[in-house]
N, C-alpha and C positions, 0 to 999 in steps of 0.2 A: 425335592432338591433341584433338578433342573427347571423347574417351575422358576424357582429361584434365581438363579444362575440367571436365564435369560432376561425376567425381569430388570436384573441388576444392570446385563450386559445392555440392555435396551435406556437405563435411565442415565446410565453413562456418556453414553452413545450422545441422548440427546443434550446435556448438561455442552457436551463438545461442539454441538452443530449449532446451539446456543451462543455461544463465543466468539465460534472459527470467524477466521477476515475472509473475506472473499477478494482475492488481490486479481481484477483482470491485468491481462499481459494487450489485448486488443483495444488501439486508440477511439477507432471508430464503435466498437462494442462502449466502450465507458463513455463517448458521450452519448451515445444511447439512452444507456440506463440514465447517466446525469438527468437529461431531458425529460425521460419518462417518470423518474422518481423525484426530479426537482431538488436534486444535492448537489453540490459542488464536485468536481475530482481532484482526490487527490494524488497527482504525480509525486512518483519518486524514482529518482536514478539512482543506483546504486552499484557498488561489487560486491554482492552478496559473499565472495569468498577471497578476495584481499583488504578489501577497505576497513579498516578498523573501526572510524566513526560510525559507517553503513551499520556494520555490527552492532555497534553498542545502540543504533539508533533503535534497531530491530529489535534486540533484549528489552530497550529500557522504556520505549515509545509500543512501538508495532505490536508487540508480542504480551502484550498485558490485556487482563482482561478488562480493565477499566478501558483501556483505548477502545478496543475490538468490539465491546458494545457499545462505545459513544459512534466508534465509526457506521456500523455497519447501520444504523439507524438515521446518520446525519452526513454521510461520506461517499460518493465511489472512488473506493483503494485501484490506482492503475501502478503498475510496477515495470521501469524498466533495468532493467538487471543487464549487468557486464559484467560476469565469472571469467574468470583469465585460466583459473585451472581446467586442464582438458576434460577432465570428469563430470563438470559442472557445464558444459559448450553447453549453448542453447541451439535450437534449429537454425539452418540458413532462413529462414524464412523470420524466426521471431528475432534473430539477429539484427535482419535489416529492419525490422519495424521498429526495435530497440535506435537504433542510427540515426531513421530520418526523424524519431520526435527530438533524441538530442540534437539535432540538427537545428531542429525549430526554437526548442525549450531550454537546453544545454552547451551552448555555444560555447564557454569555455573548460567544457568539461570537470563540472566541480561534482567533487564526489562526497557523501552524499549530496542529493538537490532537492528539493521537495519544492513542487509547484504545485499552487492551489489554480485552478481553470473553473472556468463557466462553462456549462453545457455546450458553449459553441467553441471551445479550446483559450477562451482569451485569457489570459494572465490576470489573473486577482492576486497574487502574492508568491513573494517566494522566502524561502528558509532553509535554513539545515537543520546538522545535529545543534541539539541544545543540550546540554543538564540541567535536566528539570523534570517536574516529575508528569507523568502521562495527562494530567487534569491540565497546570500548567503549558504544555504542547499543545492540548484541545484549544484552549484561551489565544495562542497565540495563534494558530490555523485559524481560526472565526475570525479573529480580528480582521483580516482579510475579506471577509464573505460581508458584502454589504445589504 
């Protein structure tokens, strides 16, 4: 029986780490990996805990498993996140790194943002929330990547 048990806990386990995003929070880390893995980044601002669209972008984009495998094979996911609730404060330190890329990328502070970068941070496109569905999103993100 625990033979079992484990087994199960184990194919579970992997089916998850099959899927999961890997969202870096470090600018310099994502073009990194950009570089080294030859994908585009993809930037996103967000309020993961006021912003409504942020939200739905997350449920209806980010959080599917059709994204999460187109992405994780053709994408690096960078996330900068602005929580307004105290529960959710992020470090002084990823705060300000959150700051200076809106600073760069974000200028009018539009929430959600979604910037597509080339390995060396330049702008290949930008977008929001859409409705539409995660395949649709994918179509519109490439469009960008020449």
């Amino acid at each position: 029986m625990n033979k079992y048990v484990i087994l199960l806990s184990l194919f579970l386990l992997s089916l998850n780490t099959a899927f999961s995003q890997n969202w870096e929070t470090d600018f310099a880390k994502a073009k990194d990996l950009s570089s080294k893995e030859h994908k585009p980044i993809i930037l996103v601002f967000q309020g993961s805990d006021w912003c409504a669209p942020c939200i739905k972008l997350d449920r209806a984009i980010w959080s599917t498993d059709s994204f999460k495998k187109y992405a994780t094979e053709h994408y690096v996911m960078l996330k900068a996140d602005f929580p307004k609730r105290k529960k959710n404060a992020l470090s002084p330190e990823q705060t300000k790194k959150n700051a200076t890329l809106a600073e760069k990328y974000n200028k009018n502070g539009i929430f959600p943002f979604v910037v597509i970068l080339d390995s060396k941070g330049k702008i290949l496109g930008e977008t929001g929330y859409k409705k539409v569905t995660p395949e649709e999103y994918i179509k519109l993100l490439n469009s960008f990547i020449k």
